[in-house]
TORPA-4810 file (N, C-alpha, C, O; in nm, 3 decimals):
<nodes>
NODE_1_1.223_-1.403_1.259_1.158_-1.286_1.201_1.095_-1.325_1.068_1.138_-1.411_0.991_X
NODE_2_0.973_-1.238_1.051_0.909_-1.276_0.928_0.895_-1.156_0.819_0.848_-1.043_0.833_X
NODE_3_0.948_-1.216_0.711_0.886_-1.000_0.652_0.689_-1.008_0.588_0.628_-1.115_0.588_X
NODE_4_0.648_-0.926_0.559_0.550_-0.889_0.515_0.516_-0.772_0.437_0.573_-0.665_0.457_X
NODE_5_0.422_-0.787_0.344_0.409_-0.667_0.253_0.264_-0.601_0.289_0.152_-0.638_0.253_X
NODE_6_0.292_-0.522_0.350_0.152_-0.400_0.377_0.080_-0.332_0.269_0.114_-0.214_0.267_X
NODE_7_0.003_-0.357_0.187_-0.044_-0.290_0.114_-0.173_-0.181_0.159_-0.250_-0.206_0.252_X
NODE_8_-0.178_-0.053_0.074_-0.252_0.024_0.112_-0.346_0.078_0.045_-0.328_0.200_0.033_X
NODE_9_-0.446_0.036_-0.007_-0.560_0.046_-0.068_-0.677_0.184_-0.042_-0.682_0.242_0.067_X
NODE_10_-0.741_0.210_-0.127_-0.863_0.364_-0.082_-0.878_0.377_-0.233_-0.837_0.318_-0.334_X
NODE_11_-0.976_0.510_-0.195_-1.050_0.562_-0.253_-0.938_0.645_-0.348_-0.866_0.704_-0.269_X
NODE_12_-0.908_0.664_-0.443_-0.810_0.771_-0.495_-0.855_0.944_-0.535_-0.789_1.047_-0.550_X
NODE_13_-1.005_0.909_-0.541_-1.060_1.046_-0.533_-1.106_1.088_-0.407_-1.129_1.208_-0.397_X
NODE_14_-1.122_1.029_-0.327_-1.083_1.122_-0.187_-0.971_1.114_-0.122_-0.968_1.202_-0.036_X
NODE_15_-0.867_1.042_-0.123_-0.698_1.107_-0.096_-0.678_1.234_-0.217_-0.590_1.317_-0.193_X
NODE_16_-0.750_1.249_-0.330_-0.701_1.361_-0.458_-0.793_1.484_-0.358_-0.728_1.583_-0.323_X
NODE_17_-0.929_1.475_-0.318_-0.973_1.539_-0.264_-0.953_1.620_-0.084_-1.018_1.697_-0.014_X
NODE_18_-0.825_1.545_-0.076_-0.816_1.577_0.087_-0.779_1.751_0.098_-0.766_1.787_-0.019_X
NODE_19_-0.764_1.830_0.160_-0.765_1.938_0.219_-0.638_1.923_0.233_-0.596_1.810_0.260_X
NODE_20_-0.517_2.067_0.214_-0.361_2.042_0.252_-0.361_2.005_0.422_-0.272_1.947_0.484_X
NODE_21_-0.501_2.065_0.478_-0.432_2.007_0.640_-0.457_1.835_0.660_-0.390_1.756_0.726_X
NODE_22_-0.556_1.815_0.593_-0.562_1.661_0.601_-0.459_1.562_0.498_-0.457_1.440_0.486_X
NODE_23_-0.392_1.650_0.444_-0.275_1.583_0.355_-0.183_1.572_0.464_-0.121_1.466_0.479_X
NODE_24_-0.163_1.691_0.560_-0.025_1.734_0.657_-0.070_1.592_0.748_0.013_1.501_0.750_X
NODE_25_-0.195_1.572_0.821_-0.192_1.526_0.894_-0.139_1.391_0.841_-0.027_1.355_0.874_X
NODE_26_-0.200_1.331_0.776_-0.211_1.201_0.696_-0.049_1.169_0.664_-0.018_1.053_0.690_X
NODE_27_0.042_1.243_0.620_0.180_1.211_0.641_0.232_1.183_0.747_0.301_1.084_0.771_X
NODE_28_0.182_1.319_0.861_0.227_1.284_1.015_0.182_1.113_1.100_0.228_1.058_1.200_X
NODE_29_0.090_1.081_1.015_0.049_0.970_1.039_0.163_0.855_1.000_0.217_0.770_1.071_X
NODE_30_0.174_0.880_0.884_0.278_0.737_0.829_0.384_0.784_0.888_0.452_0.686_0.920_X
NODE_31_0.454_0.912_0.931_0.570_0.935_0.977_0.543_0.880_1.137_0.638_0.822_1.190_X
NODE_32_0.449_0.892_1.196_0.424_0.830_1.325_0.444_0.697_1.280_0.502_0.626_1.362_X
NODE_33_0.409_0.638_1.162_0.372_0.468_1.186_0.570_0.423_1.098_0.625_0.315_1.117_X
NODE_34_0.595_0.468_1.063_0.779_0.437_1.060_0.853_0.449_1.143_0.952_0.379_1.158_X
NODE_35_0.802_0.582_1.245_0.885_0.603_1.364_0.883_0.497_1.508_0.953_0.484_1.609_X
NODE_36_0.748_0.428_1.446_0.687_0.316_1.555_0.788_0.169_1.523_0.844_0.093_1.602_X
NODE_37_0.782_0.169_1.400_0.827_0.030_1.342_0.933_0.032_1.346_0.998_-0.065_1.308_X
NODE_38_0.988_0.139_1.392_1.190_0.173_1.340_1.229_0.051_1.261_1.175_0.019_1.155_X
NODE_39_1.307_-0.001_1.306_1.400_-0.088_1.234_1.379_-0.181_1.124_1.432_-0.214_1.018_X
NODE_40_1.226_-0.224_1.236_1.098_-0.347_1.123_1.042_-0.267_0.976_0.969_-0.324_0.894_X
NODE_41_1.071_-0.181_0.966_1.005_-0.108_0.868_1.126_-0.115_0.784_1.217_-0.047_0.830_X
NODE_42_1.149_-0.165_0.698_1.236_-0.193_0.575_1.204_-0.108_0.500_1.294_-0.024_0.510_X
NODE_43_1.124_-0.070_0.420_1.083_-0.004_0.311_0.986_0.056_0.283_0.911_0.044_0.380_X
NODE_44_0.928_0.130_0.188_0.815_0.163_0.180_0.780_0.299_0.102_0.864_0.388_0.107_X
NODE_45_0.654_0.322_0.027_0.666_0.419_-0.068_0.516_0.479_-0.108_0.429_0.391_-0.109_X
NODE_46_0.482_0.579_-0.133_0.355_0.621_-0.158_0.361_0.599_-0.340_0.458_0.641_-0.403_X
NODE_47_0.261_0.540_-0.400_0.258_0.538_-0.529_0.203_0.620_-0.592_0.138_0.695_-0.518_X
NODE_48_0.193_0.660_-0.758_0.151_0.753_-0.816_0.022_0.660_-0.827_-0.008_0.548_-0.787_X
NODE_49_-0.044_0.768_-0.906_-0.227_0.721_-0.971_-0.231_0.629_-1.027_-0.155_0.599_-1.118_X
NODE_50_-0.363_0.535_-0.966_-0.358_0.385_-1.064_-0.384_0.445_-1.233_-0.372_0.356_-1.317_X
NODE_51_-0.414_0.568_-1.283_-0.476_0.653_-1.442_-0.295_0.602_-1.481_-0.278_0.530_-1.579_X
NODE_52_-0.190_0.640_-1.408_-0.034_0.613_-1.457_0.057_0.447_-1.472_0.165_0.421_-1.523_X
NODE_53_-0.034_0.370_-1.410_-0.009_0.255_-1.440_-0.020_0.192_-1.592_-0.078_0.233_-1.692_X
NODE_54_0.069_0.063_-1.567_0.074_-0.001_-1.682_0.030_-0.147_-1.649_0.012_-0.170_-1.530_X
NODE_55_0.010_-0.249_-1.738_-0.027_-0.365_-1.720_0.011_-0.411_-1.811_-0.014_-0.357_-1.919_X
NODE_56_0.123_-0.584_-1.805_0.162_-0.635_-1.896_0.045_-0.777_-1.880_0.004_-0.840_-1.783_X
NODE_57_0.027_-0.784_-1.986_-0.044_-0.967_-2.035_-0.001_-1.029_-2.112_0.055_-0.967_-2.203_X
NODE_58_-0.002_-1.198_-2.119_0.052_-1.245_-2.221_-0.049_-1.230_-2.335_-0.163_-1.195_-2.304_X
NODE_59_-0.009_-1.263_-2.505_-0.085_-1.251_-2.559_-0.075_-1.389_-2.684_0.021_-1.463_-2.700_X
NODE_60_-0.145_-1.390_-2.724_-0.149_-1.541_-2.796_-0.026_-1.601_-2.902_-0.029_-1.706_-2.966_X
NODE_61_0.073_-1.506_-2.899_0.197_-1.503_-2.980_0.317_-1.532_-2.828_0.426_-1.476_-2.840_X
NODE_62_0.308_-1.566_-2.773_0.401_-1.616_-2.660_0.454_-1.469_-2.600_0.527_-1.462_-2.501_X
NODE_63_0.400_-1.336_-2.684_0.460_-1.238_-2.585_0.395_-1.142_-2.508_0.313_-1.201_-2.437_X
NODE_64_0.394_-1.043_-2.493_0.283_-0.979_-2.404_0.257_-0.819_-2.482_0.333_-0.752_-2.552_X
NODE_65_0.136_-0.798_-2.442_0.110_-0.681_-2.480_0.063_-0.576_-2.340_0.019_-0.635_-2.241_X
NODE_66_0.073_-0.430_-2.334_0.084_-0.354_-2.254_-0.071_-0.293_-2.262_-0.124_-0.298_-2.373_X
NODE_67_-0.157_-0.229_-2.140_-0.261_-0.151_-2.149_-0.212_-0.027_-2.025_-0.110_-0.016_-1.957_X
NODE_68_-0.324_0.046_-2.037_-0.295_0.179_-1.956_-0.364_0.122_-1.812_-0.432_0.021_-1.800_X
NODE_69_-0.334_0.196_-1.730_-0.387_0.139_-1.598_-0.363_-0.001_-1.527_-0.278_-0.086_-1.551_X
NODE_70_-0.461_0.001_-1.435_-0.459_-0.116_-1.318_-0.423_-0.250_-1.385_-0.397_-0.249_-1.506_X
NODE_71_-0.420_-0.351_-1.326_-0.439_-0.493_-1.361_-0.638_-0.484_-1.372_-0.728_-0.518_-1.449_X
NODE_72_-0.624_-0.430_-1.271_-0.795_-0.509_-1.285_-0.904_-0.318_-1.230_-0.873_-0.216_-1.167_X
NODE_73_-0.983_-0.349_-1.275_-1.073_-0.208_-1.207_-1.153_-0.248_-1.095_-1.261_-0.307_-1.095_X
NODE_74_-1.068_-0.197_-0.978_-1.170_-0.148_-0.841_-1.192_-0.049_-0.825_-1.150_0.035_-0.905_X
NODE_75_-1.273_-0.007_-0.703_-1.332_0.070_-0.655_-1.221_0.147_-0.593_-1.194_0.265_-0.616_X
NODE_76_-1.148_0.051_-0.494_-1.014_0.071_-0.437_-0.897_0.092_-0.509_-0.904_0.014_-0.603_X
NODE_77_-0.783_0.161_-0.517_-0.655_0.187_-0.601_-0.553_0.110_-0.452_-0.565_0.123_-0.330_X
NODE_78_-0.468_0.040_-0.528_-0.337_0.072_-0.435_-0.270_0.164_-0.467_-0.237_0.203_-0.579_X
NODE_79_-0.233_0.229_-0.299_-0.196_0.383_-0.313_-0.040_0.367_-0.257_0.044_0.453_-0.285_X
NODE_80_-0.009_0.254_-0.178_0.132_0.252_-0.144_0.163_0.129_-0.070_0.084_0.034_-0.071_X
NODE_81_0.253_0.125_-0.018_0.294_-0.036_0.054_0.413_0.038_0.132_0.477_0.143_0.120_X
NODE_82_0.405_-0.097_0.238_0.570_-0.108_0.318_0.599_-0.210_0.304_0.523_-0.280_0.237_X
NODE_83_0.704_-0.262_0.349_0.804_-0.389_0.393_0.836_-0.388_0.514_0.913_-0.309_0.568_X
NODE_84_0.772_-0.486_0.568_0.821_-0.506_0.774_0.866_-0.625_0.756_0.838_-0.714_0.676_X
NODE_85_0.966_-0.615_0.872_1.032_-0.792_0.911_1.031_-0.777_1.033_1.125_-0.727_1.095_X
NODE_86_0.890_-0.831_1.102_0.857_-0.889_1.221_0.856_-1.016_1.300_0.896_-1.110_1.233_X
NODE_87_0.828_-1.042_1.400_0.817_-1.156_1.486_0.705_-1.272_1.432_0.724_-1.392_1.453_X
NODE_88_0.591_-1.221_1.362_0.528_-1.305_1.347_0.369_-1.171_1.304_0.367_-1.048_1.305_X
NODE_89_0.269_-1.266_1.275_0.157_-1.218_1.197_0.109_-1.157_1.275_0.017_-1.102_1.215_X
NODE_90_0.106_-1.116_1.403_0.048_-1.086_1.513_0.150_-0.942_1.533_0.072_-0.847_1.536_X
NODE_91_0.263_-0.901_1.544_0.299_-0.809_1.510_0.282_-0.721_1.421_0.282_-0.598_1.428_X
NODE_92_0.261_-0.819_1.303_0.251_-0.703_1.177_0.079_-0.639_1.163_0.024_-0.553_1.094_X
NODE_93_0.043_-0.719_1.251_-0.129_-0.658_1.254_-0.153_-0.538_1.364_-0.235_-0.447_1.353_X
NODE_94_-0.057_-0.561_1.479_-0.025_-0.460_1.580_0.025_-0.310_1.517_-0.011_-0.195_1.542_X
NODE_95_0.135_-0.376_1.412_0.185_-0.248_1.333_0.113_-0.163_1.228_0.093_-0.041_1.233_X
NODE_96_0.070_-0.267_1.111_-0.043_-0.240_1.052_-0.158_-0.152_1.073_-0.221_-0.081_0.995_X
NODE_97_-0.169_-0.178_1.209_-0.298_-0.111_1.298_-0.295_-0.031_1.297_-0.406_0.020_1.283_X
NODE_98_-0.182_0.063_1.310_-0.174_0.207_1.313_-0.104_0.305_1.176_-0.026_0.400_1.189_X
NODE_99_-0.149_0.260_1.070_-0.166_0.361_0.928_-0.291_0.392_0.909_-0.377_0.305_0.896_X
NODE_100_-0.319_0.532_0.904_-0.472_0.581_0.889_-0.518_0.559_0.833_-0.630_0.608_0.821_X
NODE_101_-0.455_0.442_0.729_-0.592_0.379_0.596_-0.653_0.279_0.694_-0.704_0.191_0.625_X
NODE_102_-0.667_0.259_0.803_-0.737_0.122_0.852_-0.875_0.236_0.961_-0.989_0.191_0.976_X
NODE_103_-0.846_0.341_1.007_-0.960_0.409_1.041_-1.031_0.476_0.916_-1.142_0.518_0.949_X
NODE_104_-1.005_0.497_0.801_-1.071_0.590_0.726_-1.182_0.519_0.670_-1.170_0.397_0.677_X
NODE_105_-1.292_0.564_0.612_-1.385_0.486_0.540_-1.391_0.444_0.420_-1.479_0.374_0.370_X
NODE_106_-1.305_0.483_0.374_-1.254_0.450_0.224_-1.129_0.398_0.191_-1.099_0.442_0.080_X
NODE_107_-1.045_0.328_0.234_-0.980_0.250_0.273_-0.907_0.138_0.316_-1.007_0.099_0.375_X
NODE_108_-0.848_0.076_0.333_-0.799_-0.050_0.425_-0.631_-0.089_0.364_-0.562_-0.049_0.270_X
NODE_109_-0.614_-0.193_0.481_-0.484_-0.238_0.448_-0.437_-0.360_0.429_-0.333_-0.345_0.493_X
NODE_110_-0.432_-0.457_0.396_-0.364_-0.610_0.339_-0.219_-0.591_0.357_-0.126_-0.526_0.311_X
NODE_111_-0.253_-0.698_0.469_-0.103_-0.811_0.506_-0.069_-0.935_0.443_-0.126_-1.042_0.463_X
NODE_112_0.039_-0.913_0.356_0.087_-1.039_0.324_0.224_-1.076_0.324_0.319_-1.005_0.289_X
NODE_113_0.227_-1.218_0.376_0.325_-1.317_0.401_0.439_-1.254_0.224_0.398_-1.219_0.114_X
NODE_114_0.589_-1.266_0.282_0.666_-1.245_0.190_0.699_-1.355_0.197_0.725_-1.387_0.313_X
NODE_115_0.717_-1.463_0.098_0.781_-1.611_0.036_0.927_-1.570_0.062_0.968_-1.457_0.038_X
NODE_116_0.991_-1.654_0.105_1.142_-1.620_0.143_1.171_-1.682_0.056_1.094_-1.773_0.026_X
NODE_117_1.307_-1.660_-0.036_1.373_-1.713_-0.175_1.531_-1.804_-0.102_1.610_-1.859_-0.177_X
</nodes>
């Protein structure tokens, strides 16, 4: 088994803009896509607004200083992630496949390999 980190990327002003029925659905969605993964689905969490983030950097005194927001400014926000421990990369793209950030147009999702410690 392999784990992987699903990240979930979009638009943050049109998830702020969705309609409560397209909010309802859009949960029923990730609740469909946990109920799919049962067991493989380790974890996982919807995040607040990239506006509530923080960002640490180092700074020329060996320590770091803090800013408001993202690491970096996209277009895209990460909006949430899971944790799967699957068979292999080919599963987690099967699984992957079905969170509605991969049909929406503003959107998408990144699979990545978890480094085992």
């Amino acid at each position: 088994m392999a784990k992987y980190l699903i990240l979930i990327y979009g638009d943050e002003q049109r998830w702020d803009a969705m309609t409560p029925q397209q909010v309802s659905a859009h949960h029923a969605a990730h609740r469909a896509f946990s109920e799919a993964g049962g067991a493989a689905v380790l974890g996982g969490e919807q995040l607040e607004a990239s506006s509530v983030a923080t960002s640490l950097r180092a700074d020329p005194a060996g320590g770091y200083t803090t800013t408001d927001g993202p690491f970096l400014e996209t277009k895209e926000a990460l909006g949430g992630y899971y944790v799967i421990d699957v068979p292999d990369l080919d599963a987690a793209v099967a699984l992957a496949a079905r969170l509605p950030e991969v049909a929406a147009d503003h959107s998408g999702v990144e699979i990545r390999p978890i480094v085992g410690m």
